[in-house]
TORGU-654619 format. One record per residue (C-alpha): x, y, z. Coordinates in steps of 0.5 Angstrom, whole numbers, plus 2048, in hexadecimal, padded with zeros to 3 digits. Layout:
REM TORGU-654619
XYZ
...
//
This chain:
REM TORGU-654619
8E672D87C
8E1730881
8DA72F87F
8D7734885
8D873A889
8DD73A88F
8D973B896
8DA741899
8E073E89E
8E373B898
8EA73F898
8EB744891
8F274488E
8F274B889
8F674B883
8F7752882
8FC75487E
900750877
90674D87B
90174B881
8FD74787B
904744879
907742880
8FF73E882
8FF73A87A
90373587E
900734884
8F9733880
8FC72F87A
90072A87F
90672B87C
90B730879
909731872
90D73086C
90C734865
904734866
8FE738865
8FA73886B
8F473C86C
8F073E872
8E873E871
8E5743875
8DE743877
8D874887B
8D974F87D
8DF750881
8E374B87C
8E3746880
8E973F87D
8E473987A
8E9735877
8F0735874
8F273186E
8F973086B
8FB72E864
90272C861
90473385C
902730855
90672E850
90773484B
900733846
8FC73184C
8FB737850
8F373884E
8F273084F
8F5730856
8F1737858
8EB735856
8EB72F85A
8EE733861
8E773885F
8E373185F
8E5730866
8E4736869
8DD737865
8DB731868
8DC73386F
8D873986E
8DE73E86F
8DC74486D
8E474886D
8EB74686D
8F274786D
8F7743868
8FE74386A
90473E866
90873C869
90F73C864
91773A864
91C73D860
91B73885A
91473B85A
916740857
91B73F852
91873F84A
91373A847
915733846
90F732842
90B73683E
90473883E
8FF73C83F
8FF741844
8F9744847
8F874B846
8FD74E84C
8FA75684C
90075B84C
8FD75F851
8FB75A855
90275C85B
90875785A
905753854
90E751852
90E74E859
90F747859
908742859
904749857
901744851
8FE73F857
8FC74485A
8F8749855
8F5742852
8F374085A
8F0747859
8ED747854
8E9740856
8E774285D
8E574885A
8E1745855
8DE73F85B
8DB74685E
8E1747864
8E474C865
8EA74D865
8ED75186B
8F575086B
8FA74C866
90174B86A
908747867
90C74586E
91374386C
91A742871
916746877
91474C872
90D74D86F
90A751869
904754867
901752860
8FC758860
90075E863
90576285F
905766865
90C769868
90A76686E
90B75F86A
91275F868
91475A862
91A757867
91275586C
912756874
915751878
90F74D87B
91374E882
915749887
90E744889
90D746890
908740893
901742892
8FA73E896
8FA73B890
901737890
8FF735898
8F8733896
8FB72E891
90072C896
8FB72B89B
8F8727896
8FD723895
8FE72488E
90672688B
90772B886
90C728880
91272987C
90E729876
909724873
90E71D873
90F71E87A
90871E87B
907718877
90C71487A
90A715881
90571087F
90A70B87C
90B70487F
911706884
918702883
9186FB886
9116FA886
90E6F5884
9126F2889
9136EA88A
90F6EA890
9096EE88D
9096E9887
9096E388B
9036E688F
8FF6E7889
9006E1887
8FE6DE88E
8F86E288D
8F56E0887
8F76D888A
8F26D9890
8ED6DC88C
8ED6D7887
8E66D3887
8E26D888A
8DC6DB885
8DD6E1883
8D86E5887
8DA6E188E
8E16E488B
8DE6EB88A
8DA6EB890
8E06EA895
8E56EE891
8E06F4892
8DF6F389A
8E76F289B
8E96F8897
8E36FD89B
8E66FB8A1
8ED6FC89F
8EB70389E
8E77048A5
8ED7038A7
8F27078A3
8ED70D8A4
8ED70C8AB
8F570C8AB
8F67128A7
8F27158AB
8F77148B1
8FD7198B2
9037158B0
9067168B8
9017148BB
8FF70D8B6
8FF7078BA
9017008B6
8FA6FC8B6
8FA6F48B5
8F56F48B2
8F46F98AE
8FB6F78AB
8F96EF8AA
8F86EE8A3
8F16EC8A1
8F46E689C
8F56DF89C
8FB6DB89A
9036DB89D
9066E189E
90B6E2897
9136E2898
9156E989A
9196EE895
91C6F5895
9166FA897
9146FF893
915706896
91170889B
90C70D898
90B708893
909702898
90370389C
9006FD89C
9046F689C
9046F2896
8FE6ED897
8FA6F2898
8FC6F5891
8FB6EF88E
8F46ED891
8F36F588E
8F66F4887
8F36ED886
8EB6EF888
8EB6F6884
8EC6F187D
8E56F0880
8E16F487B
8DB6F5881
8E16F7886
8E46FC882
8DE6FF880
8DB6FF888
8E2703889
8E1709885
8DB70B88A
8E270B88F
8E571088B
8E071688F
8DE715896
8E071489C
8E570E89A
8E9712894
8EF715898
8F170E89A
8EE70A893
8F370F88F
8F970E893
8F7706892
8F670788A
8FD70C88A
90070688E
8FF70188A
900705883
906705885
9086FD888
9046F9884
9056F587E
9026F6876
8FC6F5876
8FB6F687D
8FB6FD87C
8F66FE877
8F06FF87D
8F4703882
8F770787D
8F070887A
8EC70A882
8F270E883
8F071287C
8E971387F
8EB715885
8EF71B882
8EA71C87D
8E571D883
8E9723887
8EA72687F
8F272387F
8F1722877
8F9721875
8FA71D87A
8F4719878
8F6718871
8FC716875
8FA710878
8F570E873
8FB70E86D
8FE709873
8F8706873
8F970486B
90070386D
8FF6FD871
8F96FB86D
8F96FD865
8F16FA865
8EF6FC86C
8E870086A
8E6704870
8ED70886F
8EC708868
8E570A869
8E771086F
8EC71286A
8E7714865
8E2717869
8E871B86B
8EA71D864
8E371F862
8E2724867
8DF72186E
8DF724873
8DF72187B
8D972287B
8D771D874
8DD718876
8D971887D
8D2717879
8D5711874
8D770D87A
8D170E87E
8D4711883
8CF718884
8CA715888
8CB71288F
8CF70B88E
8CF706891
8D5704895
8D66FE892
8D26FD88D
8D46FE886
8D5704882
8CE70487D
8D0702876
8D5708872
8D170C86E
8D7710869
8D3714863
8D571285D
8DB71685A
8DE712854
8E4712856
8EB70F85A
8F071285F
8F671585B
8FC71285C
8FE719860
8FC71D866
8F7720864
8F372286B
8F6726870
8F072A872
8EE72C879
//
């Protein structure tokens, strides 16, 4: 989600026409998007993109429900027009399994028989009554599309192929990011799964070395040493991102790890993309972010100077460490994503989160915030994060409006 307007030198990526819009969804969403109804929020004079928002195709009976709860969502972040376009597979369109009741579905109104057209005239209806307007409704399927709304010659019923994806500024701004476009939803959600093998033998027997040593110190003496080391370990690591790997020289310093006890048996590494860090310094990472005050004192790491090298240390342990190690970093990896607007990515970590640690509360709670509408912005504001923090020390106490409700058991939060 973007919150303000781009500076003059921030480059433009222009969606001209229906089959640009189809060929950019994935690129804005993350991955390629199944049965879905996702809707562009467009806001100001020249229309410019505010916030993309995907829902699953309801269940038959449920269009309104889900309708008015993608409205919400674009009415909460002060769009003032939209595009709708569904997503559908052949299944889609075969006959009704369930009945009920349908919404009003204008004869007049272009392809009306057009598989979807009962979601689409509901979201209609519902953004139109939130005061949107609505400026285009497409259905895309097997690289054609269709237009809901035009009858016209130039739409035939057989639709128009969205043509070859040609690469576009707005693929080389997410390569540049480092930020991969999916298969679909389940490929997006298993890129922060634990990888197999890990938790290795050697990573384990670590993680019990390193609560061992820690055993006896005061909390507060725990916190206070954890936080220091984990702040020097990212001085490092930014410091080593920012070196070209040609010219990136060994440093035995930096390459020392900074916990105390014997060094664990060896065993089979993990892939090399998987293991930036050696399996003490894991450990030492994973054991102090159990630590309220430690995990907390991180969230401000997930913007600044130090969040390239915080989010690669919270992918890396998502991915290594053991239940429920994984709750804290799968959590900040959330939170990260959250920040740069990546909502199903957060809502993947998040439900990771609650994999590793049914009772851990901060996912449950980023969760939920998720679910009810915060935006980047109000996840920021609720972890203290919107003034100037203080590199280590911890995030303010978690301020979450009252909202009376839980995570759904699904995914519910694909917003960016």
């Amino acid at each position: 989600m973007t919150t303000l307007p781009p500076p003059p030198d921030h480059p433009t990526v222009r969606l001209s026409s229906p089959p640009d819009i189809v060929r950019a969804i994935p690129s804005l969403l993350g991955f390629h998007p199944g049965s879905s109804l996702v809707a562009l929020g467009l806001t100001g004079r020249r229309l410019r993109l505010r916030v993309t928002v995907r829902a699953d195709l309801p269940p038959p009976g449920l269009e309104a429900a889900v309708a008015d709860q993608v409205a919400a969502r674009l009415r909460g972040e002060k769009v003032s027009a939209c595009v709708v376009v569904l997503f559908t597979a052949t299944s889609d369109a075969g006959p009704r399994a369930v009945p009920g009741p349908r919404p009003a579905v204008p004869a007049s109104r272009g392809r009306a028989s057009l598989p979807g057209a009962d979601v689409a005239y509901a979201a209609e209806q519902s953004l139109r009554k939130a005061g949107l307007d609505v400026r285009e409704m497409l259905r895309a399927e097997s690289g054609r599309w269709w237009s809901y709304t035009c009858a016209e010659p130039c739409c035939p019923p057989e639709g128009l192929p969205v043509g070859p994806a040609p690469t576009t500024l707005l693929d080389v701004l997410r390569v540049a990011a480092g930020r991969p476009v999916f298969a679909d939803r389940p490929a997006l959600v298993a890129s922060v799964g634990r990888h197999p093998g890990e938790p290795t033998d050697a990573l384990l027997a670590a993680i019990h070395d390193r609560e061992a040593v820690l055993t006896g110190l005061r909390a507060g003496t725990r916190a206070a040493r954890d936080l220091v080391d984990l702040h020097n370990l990212l001085i490092r690591d930014t410091a080593r991102l920012a070196v070209p790997p040609d010219s990136a020289v060994p440093d035995s310093t930096s390459a020392r790890p900074a916990i105390e006890g014997p060094a664990p048996a060896a065993t089979a590494p993990a892939p090399p993309e998987t293991r930036a860090h050696d399996d003490r310094t894991i450990a030492q990472v994973a054991v102090g972010l159990t630590h309220r005050a430690v995990r907390d004192a991180c969230f401000a790491w997930t913007g600044g100077p130090l969040a390239e090298a915080a989010t690669a240390l919270w992918d890396e342990m998502v991915r290594r460490v053991p239940a429920p190690y994984g709750a804290a970093p799968a959590t900040l990896l959330a939170v990260s994503a959250y920040r740069r607007g990546d909502g199903a990515l957060a809502d993947a970590c998040l439900r990771r989160a609650l994999d590793d640690d049914p009772d851990y509360r901060m996912a449950e709670l980023v969760l939920t915030g998720l679910e009810n509408g915060f935006g980047p912005a109000d996840v920021e504001a609720a972890l203290g994060l919107d003034g100037e923090p203080d590199a280590l020390g911890p995030a303010r106490e978690v301020r979450w409006p009252g909202s009376g409700s839980a995570p759904s058991p699904s995914g519910g939060t694909d917003a960016r």
